[in-house]
C-alpha angles and dihedrals in degrees: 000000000000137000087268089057113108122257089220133027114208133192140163120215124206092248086069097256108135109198131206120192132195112241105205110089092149093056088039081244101289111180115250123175093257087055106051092042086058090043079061103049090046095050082049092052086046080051102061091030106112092197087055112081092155141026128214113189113198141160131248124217117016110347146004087251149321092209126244130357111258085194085073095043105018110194084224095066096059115113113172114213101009131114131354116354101169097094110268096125115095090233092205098098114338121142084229100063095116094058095096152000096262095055101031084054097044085055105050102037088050074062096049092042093062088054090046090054093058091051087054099048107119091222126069115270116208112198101205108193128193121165108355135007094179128171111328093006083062096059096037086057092056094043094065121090101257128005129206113178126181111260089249096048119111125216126185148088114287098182092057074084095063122345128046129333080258114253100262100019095121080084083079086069099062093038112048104021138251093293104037090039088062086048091056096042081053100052107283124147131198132219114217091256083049090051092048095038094058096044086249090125129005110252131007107206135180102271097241091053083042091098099045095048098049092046098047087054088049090057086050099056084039091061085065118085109256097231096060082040080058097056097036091055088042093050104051092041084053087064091046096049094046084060093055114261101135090047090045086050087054096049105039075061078055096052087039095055084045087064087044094059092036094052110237095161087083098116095044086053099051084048102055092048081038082065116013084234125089084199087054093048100051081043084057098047097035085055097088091059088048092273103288 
């Protein structure tokens, strides 16, 4: 893959499934800010295509997503308290986004707001995971409407070990429960049959049958007009939202840039000049849960 290669891939079937793919296998689609802009952009495009009555996000390469690119926003970089803080960082990745409330603010909740644009499409979003849905790819995942994952994938928030709370990770909350949601926020990771188990996603598959499950549920909902699809999806998220979801999405950003001022990436800190590689330090800190 080179630099000319597209972010997204996007593609719409006769049976009415239009499919997004994340085009970084190299980078095991880490989500940078070029990236998500171009995710919206393309969720906007599924929106308006009338051949498109459901959408189905997926990775390409070796995973769904490993979360956010720490090249844009490396934890080392962080430094709480120090330098401007009246806004005049572009928080959108710039190294300094930690410095103060205002950037640090500005960063986390432009995460959040791609998340939230999912929850506000008008057509049904399938998150379909194999290999790894780490850190805000976690949280994308859940966001969407449904989620299948294969039974060996992994889905969590690695830097709740040693970094920041993640910046929509009270969705955790709604999806997996009071008691599995505080495992996860302590380090905990879930296999697909965990996450299905527990309520957390939809299905768990074998990872070679993951595609055409998740497919053949996707003909199914596209069977369905998409205006009564509209006001199901809308329906259901009202209830949702009534309980407090979009309001629990803006505040878990708030806890994340408090560990950005209070400096909670220490560890992850020591360990990178412990060992001169951002990628030997998290194995390092990941070691003690198995890695992740």
């Amino acid at each position: 893959m080179s630099d000319s290669d597209p972010l997204l891939l996007y593609e719409v079937g006769a049976e009415g499934i239009a499919t997004i793919t994340f085009n970084r296998p190299q980078q095991m689609n880490a989500f940078s800010w070029p990236m998500m802009e171009a995710l919206q952009a393309m969720l906007a495009r599924a929106e308006k295509d009338t051949a498109a009555r459901v959408i189905v996000l997926r990775g390409a390469g070796r995973c769904f997503s490993v979360g956010y690119d720490f090249r844009e926003t490396p934890p080392e970089a962080i430094r709480p308290g120090q330098g401007p803080s009246d806004g005049s960082h572009d928080p959108r990745g710039v190294p300094e986004y930690g410095r103060g409330i205002w950037n640090s603010r500005a960063h986390v909740q432009g995460h959040i707001a791609y998340e939230r644009f999912i929850w506000d499409l008008w057509k049904p979003v399938i998150a379909q995971v194999h290999g790894y849905a780490l850190g805000g790819g976690s949280t994308l995942a859940l966001t969407c409407d449904l989620t299948m994952m294969a039974d060996d994938a992994k889905i969590g928030y690695p830097p709740t070990r040693w970094l920041a709370p993640g910046d929509n990770t009270a969705v955790y909350a709604f999806m997996a429960g009071l008691k599995k949601s505080k495992e996860m926020m302590f380090g905990r990771m879930f296999s697909g049959k965990e996450a299905e188990s527990i309520g957390m996603i939809n299905y768990s598959f074998p990872a070679d049958r993951l595609e055409e499950q998740t497919r053949a549920i996707a003909r199914r909902i596209a069977t369905i007009a998409p205006e009564l699809l509209m006001l199901n999806k809308s329906m259901i998220n009202r209830v949702w939202e009534m309980i407090g979801i979009k309001t629990a999405m803006e505040f878990a950003g708030e806890f994340d840039s408090l560990a950005h001022l209070a400096n909670t990436a220490r560890p992850i800190k020591e360990a990178i000049d412990k060992h001169g590689s951002l990628a030997e330090a998290m194995r390092e800190l990941n070691e003690p849960w198995g890695g992740v």
